[in-house]
C-alpha positions as CSV (number, residue, x, y, z in Angstrom):
1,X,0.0,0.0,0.0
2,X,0.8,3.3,-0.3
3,X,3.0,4.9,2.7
4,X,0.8,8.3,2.7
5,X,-2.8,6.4,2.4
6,X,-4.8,4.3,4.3
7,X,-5.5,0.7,3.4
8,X,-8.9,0.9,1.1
9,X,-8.8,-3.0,1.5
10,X,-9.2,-2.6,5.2
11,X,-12.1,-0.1,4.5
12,X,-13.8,-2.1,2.1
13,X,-13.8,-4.8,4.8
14,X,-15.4,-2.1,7.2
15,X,-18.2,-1.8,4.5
16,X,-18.3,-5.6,4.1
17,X,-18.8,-5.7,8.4
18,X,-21.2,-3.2,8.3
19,X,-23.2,-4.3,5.4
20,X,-23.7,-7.4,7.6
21,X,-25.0,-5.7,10.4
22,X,-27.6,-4.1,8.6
23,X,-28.6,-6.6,6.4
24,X,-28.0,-10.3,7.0
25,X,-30.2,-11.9,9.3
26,X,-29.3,-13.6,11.1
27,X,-26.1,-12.3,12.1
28,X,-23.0,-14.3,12.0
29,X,-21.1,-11.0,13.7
30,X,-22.5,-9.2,16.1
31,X,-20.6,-5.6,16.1
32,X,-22.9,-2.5,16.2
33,X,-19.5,-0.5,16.8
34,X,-18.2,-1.2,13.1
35,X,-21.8,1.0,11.9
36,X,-20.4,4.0,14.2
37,X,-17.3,4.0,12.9
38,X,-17.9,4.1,9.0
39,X,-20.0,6.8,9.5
40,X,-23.7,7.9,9.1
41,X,-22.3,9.0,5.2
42,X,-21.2,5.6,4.6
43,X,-24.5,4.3,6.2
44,X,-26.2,6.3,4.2
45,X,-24.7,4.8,1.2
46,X,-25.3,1.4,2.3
47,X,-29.4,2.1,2.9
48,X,-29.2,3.4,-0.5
49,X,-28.3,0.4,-2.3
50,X,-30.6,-1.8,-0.4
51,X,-30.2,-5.1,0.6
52,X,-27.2,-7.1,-0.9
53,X,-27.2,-10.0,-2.8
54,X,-26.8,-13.1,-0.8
55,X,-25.9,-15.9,-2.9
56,X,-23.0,-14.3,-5.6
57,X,-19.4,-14.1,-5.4
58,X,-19.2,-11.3,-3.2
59,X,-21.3,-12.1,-0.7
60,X,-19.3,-15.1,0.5
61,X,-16.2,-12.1,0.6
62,X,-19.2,-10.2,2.8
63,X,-19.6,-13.5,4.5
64,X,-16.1,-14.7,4.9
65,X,-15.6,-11.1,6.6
66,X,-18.0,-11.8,9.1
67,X,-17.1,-15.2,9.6
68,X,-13.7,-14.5,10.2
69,X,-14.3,-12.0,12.8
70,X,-16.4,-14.0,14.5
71,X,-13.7,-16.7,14.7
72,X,-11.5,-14.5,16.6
73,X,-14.3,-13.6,19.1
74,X,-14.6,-17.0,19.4
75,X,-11.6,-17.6,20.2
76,X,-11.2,-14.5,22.3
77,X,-13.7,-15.9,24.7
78,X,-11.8,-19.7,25.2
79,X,-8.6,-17.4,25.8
80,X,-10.3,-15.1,28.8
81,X,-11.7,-18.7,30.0
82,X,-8.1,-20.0,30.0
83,X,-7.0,-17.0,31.6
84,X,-5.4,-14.5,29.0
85,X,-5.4,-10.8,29.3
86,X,-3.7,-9.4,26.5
87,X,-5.3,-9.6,22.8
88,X,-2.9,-8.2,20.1
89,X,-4.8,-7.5,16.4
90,X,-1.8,-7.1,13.6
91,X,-3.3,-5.5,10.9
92,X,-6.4,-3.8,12.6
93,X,-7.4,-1.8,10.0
94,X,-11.4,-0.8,11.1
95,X,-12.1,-3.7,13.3
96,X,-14.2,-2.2,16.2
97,X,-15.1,-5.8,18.1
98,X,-12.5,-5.6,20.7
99,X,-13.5,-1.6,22.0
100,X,-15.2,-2.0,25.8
101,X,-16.4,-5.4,25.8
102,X,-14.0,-7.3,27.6
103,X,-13.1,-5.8,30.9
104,X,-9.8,-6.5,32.6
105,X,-8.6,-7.3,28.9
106,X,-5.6,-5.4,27.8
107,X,-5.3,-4.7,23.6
108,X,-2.8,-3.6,21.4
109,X,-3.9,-2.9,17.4
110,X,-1.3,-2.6,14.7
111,X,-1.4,-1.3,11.4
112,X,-0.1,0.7,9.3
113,X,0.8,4.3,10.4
114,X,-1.8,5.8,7.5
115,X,-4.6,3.5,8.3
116,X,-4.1,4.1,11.9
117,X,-4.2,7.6,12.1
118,X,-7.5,7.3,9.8
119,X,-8.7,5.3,12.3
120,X,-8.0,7.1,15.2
121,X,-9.7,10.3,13.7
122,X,-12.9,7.8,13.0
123,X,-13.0,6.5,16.7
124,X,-12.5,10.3,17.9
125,X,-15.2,11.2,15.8
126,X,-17.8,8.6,16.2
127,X,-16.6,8.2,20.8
128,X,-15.4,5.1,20.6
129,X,-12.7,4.2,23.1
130,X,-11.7,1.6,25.2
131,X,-7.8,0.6,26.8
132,X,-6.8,-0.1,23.2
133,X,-3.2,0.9,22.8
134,X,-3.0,1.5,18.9
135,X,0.6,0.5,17.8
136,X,1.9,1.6,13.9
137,X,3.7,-1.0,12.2
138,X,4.6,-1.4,8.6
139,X,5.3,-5.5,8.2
140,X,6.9,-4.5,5.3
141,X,9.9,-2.9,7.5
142,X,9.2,-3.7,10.8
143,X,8.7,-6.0,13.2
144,X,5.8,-6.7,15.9
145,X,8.4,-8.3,18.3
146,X,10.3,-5.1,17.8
147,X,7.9,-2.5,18.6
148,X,4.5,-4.5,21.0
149,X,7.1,-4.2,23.6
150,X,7.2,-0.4,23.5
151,X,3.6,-0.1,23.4
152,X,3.4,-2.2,27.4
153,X,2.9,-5.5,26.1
154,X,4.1,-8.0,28.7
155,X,6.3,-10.7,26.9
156,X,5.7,-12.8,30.0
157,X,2.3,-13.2,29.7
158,X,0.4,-15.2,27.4
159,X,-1.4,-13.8,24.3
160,X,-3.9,-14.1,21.9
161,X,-3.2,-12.8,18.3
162,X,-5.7,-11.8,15.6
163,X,-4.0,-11.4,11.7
164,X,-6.8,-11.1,9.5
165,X,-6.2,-9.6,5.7
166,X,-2.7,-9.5,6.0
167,X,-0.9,-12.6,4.8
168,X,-2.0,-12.1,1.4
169,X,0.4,-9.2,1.4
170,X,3.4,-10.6,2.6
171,X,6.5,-12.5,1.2
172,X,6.5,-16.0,2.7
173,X,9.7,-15.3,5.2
174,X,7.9,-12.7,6.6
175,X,4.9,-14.8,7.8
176,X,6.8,-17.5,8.9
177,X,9.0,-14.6,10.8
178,X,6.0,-13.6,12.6
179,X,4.3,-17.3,13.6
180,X,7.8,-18.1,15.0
181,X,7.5,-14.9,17.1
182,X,3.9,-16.0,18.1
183,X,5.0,-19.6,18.6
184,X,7.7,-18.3,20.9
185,X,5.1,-17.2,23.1
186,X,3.9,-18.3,26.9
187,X,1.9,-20.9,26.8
188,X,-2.0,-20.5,26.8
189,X,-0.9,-17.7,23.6
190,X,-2.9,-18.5,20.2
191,X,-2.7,-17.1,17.0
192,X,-5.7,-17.0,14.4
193,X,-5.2,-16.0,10.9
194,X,-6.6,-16.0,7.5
195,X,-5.1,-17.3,4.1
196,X,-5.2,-17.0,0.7
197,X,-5.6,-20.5,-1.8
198,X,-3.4,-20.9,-4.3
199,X,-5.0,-21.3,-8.2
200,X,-4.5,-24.4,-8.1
201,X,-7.6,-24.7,-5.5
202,X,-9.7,-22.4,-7.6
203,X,-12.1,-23.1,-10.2
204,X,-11.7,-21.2,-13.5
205,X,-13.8,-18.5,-12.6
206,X,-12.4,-18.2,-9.1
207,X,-9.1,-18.0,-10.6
208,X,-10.7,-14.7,-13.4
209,X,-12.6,-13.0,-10.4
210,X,-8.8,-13.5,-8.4
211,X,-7.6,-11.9,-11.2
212,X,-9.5,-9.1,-11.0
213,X,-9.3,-8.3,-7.6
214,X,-5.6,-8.2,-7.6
215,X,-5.6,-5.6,-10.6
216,X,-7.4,-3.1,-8.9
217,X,-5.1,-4.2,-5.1
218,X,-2.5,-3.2,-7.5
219,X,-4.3,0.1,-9.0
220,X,-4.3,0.9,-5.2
221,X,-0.9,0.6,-4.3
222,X,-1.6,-3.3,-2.7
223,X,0.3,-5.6,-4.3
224,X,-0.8,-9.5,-3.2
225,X,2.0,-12.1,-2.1
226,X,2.0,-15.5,-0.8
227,X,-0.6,-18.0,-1.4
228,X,-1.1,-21.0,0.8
229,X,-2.3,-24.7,0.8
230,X,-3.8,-24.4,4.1
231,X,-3.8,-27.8,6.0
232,X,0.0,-28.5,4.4
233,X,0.3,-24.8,5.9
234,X,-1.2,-25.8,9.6
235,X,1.1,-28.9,9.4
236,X,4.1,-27.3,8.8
237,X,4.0,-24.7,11.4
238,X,4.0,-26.8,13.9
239,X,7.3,-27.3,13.3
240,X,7.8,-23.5,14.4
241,X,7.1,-24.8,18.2
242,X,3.0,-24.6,18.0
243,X,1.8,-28.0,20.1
244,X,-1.8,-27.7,18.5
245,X,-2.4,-26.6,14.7
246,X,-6.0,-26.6,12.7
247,X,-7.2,-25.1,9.1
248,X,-10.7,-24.2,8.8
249,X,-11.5,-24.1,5.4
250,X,-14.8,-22.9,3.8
251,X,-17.1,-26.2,4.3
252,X,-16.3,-26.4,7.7
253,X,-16.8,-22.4,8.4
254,X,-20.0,-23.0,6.6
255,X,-21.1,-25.6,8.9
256,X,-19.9,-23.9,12.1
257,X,-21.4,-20.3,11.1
258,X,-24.3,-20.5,8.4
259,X,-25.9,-24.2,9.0
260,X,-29.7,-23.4,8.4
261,X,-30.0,-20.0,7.1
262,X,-32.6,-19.6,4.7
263,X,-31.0,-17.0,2.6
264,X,-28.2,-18.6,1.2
265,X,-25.1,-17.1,2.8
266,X,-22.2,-18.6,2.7
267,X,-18.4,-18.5,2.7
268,X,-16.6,-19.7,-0.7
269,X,-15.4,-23.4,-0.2
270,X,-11.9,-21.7,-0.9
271,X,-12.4,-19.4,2.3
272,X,-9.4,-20.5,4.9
273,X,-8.3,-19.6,7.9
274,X,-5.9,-21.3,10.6
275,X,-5.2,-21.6,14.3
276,X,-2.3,-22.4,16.3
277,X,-1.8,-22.8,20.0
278,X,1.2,-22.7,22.2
């Protein structure tokens, strides 16, 4: 991305989470704080185009958006079961779950400097706070191990990490830089992130509408990177020093979140996304 702009990937995520809360019913998500922050313009916007379509391509994006969030706040509640008080999101960008629900819990966001300070004039904006310690990195040039520590993050302590949207946009060394980070962790620490398939998973018109999407990343200044198989992936990291591993790939994502809905949402069978405990 560019260094003077904010992520419009992590905004049209925003618009993908909000979109759900005003239209899909049930709700896979439940965050009434991502509405606040994308404004009453954007909400506007969103009333104006009516309700979405809920069986084309990108509704399962709009549903894989939700669904991934709502991983994380899943596993956000097992970790404050187990004990955990600090939550680290990498790669934030307009993720509003984490603001004054969880008392006693301790959070650090990173992101990019630009998206960050975007996002820090929405939260002002819209009064949203919360003990939320908003930390800039660029994973491009630096490193989270380097700079959580500045922010008060206690390296002693176990943690749970979100990375959602981000892997697509790295170089393979650098997620396998940051897992061993995470792996290095106390026990009790977890990591949940998302993945991108390579073509070789996609149908032909995956593989087109791919195409597509990663001409106008690139029109934006966000080039894609990595793609990977995701069960080879959680099998191979546990050689990084994680004792428990799992992929959770679109039909089982599908049966977890959208079993039974009469509307036909759903996440693509490509959707992926993996945890690993220490």
């Amino acid at each position: 991305m560019r260094d003077d702009e904010p992520s419009k990937t992590a905004w049209r995520s925003a618009m993908f989470r909000a979109s759900h809360q005003m239209w899909d019913n049930p709700r896979v998500l439940d965050d009434p704080l991502t509405l606040a922050i994308v404004g009453t313009a954007a909400q506007d916007s969103l009333r104006a185009r009516g309700a979405p379509a809920t069986r084309d391509f990108e509704s399962t994006i709009r549903a894989f958006t939700a669904a991934r969030s709502r991983l994380v706040q899943d596993a956000l509640g097992e970790a404050l079961a187990r004990g955990v008080r600090q939550f680290v999101v990498m790669g934030a960008g307009y993720e509003t779950s984490s603001y004054g629900a969880h008392p006693g819990l301790r959070v650090f966001e990173i992101d990019h400097p630009a998206t960050q300070a975007h996002k820090k004039e929405l939260l002002a904006a819209s009064g949203i706070g919360g003990d939320v310690a908003l930390v800039p990195v660029d994973f491009t040039r630096q490193t989270v191990q380097a700079e959580l520590p500045r922010a008060g993050w206690d390296a002693s302590q176990p943690t749970l990490f979100s990375w959602l949207g981000v892997t697509n946009y790295l170089t393979r060394e650098q997620v396998l830089a940051t897992l061993r980070f995470v792996a290095s962790q106390p026990k009790g620490s977890e990591i949940v992130f998302d993945v991108s398939t390579p073509a070789s998973h996609l149908s032909l018109y995956e593989r087109l509408v791919r195409l597509k999407v990663r001409l106008n990343n690139l029109r934006r200044g966000e080039a894609t990177g990595t793609r990977f198989d995701p069960s080879a992936f959680a099998q191979e990291i546990k050689g990084l020093g994680f004792s428990r591993t799992e992929a959770l790939e679109g039909p089982t994502l599908n049966a977890r979140y959208f079993a039974g809905r009469s509307d036909g949402l759903k996440v693509s069978k490509r959707s992926a996304m993996i945890r690993a405990a220490v």
